[in-house]
C-alpha positions in Angstrom: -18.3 -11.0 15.1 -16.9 -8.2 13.4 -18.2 -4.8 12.8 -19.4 -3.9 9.6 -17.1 -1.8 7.5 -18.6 2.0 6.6 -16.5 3.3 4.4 -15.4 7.3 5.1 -16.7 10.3 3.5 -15.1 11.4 0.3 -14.4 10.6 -3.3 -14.1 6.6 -4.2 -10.3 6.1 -5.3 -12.0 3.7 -8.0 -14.4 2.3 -9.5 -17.4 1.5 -6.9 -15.6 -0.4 -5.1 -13.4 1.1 -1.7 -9.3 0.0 -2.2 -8.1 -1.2 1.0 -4.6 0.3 2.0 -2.3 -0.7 4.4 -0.4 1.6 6.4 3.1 -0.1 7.4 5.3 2.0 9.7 6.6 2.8 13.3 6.3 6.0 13.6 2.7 6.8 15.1 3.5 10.6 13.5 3.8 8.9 10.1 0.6 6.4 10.7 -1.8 9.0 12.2 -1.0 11.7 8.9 -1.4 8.9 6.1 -4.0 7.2 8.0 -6.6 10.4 7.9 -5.7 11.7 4.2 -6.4 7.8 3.5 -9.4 7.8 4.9 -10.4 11.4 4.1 -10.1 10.2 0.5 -12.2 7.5 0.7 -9.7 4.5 1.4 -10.6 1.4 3.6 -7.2 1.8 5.9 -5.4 -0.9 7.8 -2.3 -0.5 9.9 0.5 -2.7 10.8 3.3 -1.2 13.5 6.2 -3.7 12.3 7.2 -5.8 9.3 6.2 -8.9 10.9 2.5 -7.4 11.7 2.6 -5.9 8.2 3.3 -9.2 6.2 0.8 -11.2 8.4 -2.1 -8.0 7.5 -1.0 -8.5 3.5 -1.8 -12.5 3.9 -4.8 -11.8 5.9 -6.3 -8.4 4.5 -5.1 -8.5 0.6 -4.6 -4.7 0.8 -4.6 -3.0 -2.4 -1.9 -1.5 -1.5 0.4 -0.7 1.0 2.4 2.0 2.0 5.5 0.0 3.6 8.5 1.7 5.7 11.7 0.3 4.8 13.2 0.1 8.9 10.7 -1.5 11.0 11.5 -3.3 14.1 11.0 -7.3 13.7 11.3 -7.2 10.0 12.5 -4.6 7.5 10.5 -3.6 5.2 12.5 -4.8 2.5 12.1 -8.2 3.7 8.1 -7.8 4.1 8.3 -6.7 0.2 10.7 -10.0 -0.8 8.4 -12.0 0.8 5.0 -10.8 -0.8 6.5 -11.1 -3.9 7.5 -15.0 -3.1 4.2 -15.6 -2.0 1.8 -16.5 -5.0 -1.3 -15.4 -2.8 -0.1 -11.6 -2.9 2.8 -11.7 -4.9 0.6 -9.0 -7.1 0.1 -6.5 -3.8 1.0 -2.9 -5.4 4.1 -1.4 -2.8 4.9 1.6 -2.2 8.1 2.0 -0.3 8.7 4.6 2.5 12.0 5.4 3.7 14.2 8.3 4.8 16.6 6.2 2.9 17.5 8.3 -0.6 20.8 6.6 -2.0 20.4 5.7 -5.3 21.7 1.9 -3.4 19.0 2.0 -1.0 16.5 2.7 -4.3 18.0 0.1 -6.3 17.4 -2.4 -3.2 14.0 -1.4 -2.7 13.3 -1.9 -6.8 15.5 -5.0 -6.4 13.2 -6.4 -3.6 9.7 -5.8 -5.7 8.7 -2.3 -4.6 6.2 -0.6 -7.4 7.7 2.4 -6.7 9.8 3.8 -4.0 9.3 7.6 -2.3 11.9 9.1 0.2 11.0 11.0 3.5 9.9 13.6 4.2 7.2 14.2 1.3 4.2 15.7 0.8 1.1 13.6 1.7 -1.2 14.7 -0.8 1.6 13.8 -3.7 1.9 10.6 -1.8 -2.3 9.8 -2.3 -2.3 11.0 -5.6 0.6 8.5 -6.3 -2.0 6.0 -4.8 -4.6 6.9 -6.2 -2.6 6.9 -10.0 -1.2 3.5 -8.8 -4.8 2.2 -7.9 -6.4 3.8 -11.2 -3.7 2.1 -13.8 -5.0 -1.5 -12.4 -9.0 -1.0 -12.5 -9.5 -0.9 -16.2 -7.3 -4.1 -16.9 -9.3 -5.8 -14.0 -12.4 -5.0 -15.3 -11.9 -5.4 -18.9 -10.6 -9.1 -17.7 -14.1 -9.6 -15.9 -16.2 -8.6 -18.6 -15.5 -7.0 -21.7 -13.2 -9.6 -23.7 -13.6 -8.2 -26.9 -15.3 -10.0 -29.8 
């Protein structure tokens, strides 16, 4: 049986609802950081320490979001993101692509393999959540004007 989930202190990213996040990467450096300024902020964080433990998390979880290194070991991230995208039970997962990778090439592949929006290393954390938390924002009134308020 699993634990119930208590959702961290802080302000709700949306709505009253708590946006699960997945943390992809492979550095524990990298995990630890985004994990608390997740969490600090209100997100229900997951992690994943390759691309083959990511994409399994993103069939299992349906993350919100994920934050997904490009170079993992087992599976790049760019292959994690190609397959979401092929896969019509997440294909509509919101990506954010890390990577110390900044050539406009290694951009345009990471656009080319379905990334919402790609951010190079190093960068600052708190841009980084309020890119989430923008990313997050744009897709709740859409959702929730679909659920209920169809207009007249």
């Amino acid at each position: 049986m699993e634990p119930e989930l208590i959702p961290e202190p802080g302000p709700a990213p949306h709505s009253s609802r708590v946006a699960k996040v997945l943390i992809a990467d492979d550095e524990p450096n990298i995990v630890v950081s985004l994990e608390f300024m997740m969490k600090r902020e209100g997100f229900d964080v997951r992690v994943a320490r390759d691309g083959r433990e990511a994409l399994e998390a993103i069939r299992r979880e349906h993350p919100c979001l994920v934050l997904l290194d490009a170079t993992m070991p087992g599976m790049s991230g760019f292959d994690v993101c190609e397959a979401v995208r092929a896969d019509a039970d997440v294909c509509r997962t919101r990506i954010v692509m890390l990577t110390a990778k900044g050539r406009e090439t290694d951009m345009a592949r990471g656009v080319g393999a379905g990334a919402d929006a790609y951010v190079t290393k190093p960068f600052s954390t708190r841009e980084l959540v309020q890119k989430v938390k923008d990313m997050l924002a744009r897709d709740t009134p859409a959702r929730e004007a679909s659920a209920g308020d169809a207009p007249a």
